[in-house]
N, C-alpha and C positions, 0 to 999 in steps of 0.2 A: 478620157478628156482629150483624142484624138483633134489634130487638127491638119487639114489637108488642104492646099495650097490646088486646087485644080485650076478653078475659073481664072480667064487671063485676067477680067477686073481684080479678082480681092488677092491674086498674085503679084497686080503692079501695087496695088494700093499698100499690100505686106512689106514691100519691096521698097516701095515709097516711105515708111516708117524705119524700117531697117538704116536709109539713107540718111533720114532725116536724125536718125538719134543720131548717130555716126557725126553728124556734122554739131551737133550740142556737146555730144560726150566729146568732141575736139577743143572746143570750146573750153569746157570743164576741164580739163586735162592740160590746157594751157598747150595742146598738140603735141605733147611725148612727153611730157612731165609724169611724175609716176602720180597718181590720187592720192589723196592720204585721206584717212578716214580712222575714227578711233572703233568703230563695228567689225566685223565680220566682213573677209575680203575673200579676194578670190583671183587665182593666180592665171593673168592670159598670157598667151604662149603665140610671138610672134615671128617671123621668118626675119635672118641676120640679113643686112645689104648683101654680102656677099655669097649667099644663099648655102650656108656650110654648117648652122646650127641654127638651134632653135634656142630662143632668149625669154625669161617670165618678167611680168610686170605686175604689179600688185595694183589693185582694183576697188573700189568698194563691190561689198557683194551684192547682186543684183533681190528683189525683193519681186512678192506678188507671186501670181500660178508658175505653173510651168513653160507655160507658149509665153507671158510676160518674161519671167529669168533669162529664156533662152532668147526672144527678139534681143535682149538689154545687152549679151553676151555676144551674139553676133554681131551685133552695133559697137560694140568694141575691138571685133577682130576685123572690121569694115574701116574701120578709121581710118580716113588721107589727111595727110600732114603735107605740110607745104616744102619742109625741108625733113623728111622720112627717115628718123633716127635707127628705122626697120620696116620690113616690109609685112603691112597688115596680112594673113591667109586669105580673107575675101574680098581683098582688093588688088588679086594678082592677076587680071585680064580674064576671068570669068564670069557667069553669074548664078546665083541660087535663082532656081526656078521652083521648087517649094520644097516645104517642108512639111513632115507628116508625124505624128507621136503615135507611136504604138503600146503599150505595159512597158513604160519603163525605157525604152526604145527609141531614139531619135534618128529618124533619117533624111537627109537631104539630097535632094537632085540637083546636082550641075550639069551647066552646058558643054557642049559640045569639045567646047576650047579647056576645058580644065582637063581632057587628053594629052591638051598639046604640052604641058609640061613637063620639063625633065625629068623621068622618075627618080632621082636624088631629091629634087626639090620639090614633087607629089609627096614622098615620103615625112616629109620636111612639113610642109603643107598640112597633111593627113594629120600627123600629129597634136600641131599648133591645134586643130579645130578640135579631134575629139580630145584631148587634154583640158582642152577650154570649157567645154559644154558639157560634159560630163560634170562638171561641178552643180550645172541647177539642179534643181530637187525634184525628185521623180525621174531622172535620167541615169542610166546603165549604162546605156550601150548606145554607138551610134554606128550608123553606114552608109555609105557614101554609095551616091547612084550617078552614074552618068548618060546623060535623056533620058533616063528612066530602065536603065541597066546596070547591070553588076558590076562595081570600078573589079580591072584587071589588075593586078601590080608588074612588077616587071619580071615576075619568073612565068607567068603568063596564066596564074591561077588566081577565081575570083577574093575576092579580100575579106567579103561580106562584113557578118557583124563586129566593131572596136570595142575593145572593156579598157579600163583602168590599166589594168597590169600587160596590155599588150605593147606596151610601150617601155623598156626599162631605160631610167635617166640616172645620173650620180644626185648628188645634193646638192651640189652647187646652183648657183642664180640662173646659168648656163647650160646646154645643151648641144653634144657635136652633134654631127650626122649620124641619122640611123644608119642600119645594118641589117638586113635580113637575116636572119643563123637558123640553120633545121642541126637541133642535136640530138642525141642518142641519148637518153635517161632510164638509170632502171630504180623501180621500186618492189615493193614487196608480194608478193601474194598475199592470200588467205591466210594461209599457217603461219607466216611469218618465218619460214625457211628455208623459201627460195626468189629469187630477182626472174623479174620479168623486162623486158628490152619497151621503153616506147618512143617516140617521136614527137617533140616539139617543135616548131617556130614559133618567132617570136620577134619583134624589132627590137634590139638593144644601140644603146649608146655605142660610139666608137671609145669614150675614155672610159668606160667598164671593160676589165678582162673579162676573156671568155671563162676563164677558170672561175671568178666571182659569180659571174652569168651561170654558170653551171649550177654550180653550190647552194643559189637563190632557190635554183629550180626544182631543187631538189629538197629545200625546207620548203618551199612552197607547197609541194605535195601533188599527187595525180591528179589532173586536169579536169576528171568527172564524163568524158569524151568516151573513154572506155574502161568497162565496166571492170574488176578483178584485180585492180592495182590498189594500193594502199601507201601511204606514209613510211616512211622508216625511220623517218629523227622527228623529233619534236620540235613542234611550229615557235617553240620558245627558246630555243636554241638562237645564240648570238652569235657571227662570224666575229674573229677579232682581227683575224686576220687571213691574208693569199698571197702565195709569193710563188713564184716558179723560177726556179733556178737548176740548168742544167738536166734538165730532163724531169727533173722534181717537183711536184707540187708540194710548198709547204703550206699545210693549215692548220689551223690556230682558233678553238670553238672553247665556250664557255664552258661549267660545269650540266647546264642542260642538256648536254649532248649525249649524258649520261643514263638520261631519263627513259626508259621503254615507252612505247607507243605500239599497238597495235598486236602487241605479244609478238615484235622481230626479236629477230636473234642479235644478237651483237656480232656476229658474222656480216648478215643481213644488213645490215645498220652502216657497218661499214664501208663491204664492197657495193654498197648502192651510188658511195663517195667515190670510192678508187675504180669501181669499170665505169662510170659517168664522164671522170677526167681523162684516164687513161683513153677515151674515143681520141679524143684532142689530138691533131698534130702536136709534137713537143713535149707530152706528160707522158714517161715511162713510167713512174712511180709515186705512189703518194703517202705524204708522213701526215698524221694527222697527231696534233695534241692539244690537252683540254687546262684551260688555263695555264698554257705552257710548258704542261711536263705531260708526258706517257703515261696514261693510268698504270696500274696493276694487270688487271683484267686486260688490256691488252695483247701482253707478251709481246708485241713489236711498235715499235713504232714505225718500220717504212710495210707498205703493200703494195703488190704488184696486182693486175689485173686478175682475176680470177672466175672463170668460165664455169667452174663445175659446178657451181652457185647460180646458174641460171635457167630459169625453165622457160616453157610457154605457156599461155591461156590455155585451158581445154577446153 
């Protein structure tokens, strides 16, 4: 159900629609009023005045196909207000020049001008939209094209395709500034007896520690990117808590943590936590306890990094 934005007519005409809701759904919204609605909503994500975080608003949820949800979603992050309680993402001095659906897929082409902004506030930006659009149905992923090129970020590598989880936020209503972070994770092999090293990036929040950042990344599980890596804690496992003090990471996981996956060792299982932190500037060492206390089967509660526990792909 592709739809491609070529010809300059049915690109002003799309364009022209885009505006026009934008100027209803103003309207509707009483221009920064939040919607109330007792259906099914949907959280849009707009740029702070002073461009330092990203802020949600609650919506009703848009209805109808896919190229429907998504004009209805953009027409919400288009929105001008007359006294701008926040700054709309697509109404910051550029423009969409189309938009195209691939399987699941959303990509949009901006002008020339959405170079010129800050990469703090592109990051900012980037966010706001695919967070927003990623909610209609039939949409994965989104990626941003400029003229009709790969957006760069500011470490000078293309960006390509956004998912959901490329973005990590807290829970709050609020959003600081991203962060770019490349960290060092290891997960399991085959046998489930030795750690293998891989490499993430990722945008996180500024009010997530990197130590929390870590820990997600590593119940999250191997990326799927490259082939031979495995799980080593269980996806059901709960953080209760992260503290770093003094060189220390303290953590604090439910009884899931308990649980085998993938036939790791409880070696395995462990130093996947303590060589993943211990990368970190700051963390010498890591205490890890399970509803509070040190299991049995432990025998220690603090661990130091541990190297002899690591292999490569073959």
């Amino acid at each position: 159900m592709g739809f491609m934005l070529q010809e300059d007519k049915k690109r002003m005409r799309w364009l022209f629609v885009i505006l026009l809701l934008a100027g209803v759904l103003c309207v509707l919204s009483s221009c920064g009023e939040k919607k109330k609605t007792n259906g099914p909503v949907v959280q849009v994500y707009y740029v702070s005045n002073m461009e330092t975080k990203v802020e949600t608003h609650e919506y009703e949820k848009p209805v109808g196909s896919t190229e429907e949800q998504v004009k209805t979603l953009m027409a919400y992050l288009a929105a001008v207000y007359e006294k701008p309680p926040y700054k709309s993402p697509l109404a910051m001095g550029f423009q969409v020049l189309g938009v195209e659906y691939q399987e699941g897929g959303l990509i949009l082409n901006m002008d020339e001008n959405y170079s010129k902004l800050s990469s703090t506030t592109e990051v900012l930006v980037r966010a706001a939209i695919v967070r927003t659009l990623i909610q209609a149905d039939g949409v994965n992923r989104v990626e941003i094209l400029v003229n009709g090129n790969q957006l760069i970020d500011g470490a000078g590598d293309p960006v390509g395709w956004m998912t959901d989880g490329q973005f990590i936020y807290n829970d709050g209503s609020e959003i600081n500034s991203y962060e770019q972070i490349r960290v060092k994770l290891y997960f399991a092999n085959e046998a489930g007896d030795k750690l293998i090293a891989a490499y993430r990036e990722k945008f996180y929040s500024t009010n997530t520690s990197l130590e929390r950042f870590v820990v997600d990344e590593i119940l999250a599980g191997p990326s799927g990117k490259i082939a031979g890596l495995y799980a080593t804690i269980s996806p059901e496992t709960k953080i209760l808590s992260v503290m770093t003090k003094d060189g220390i990471c303290y953590l604090n996981f439910d009884s899931n943590f308990l649980t085998v996956v993938n036939n790791v060792s409880l070696d395995v299982e462990i130093y996947s936590i303590v060589n993943s932190l211990t990368e970190l500037q700051g963390v010498n060492r890591v205490q890890i306890l399970v509803d509070g206390d040190v299991p049995d089967v432990f025998g220690s509660a603090m661990f130091e990094r541990n190297m002899d526990i690591v292999t490569t792909l073959e």
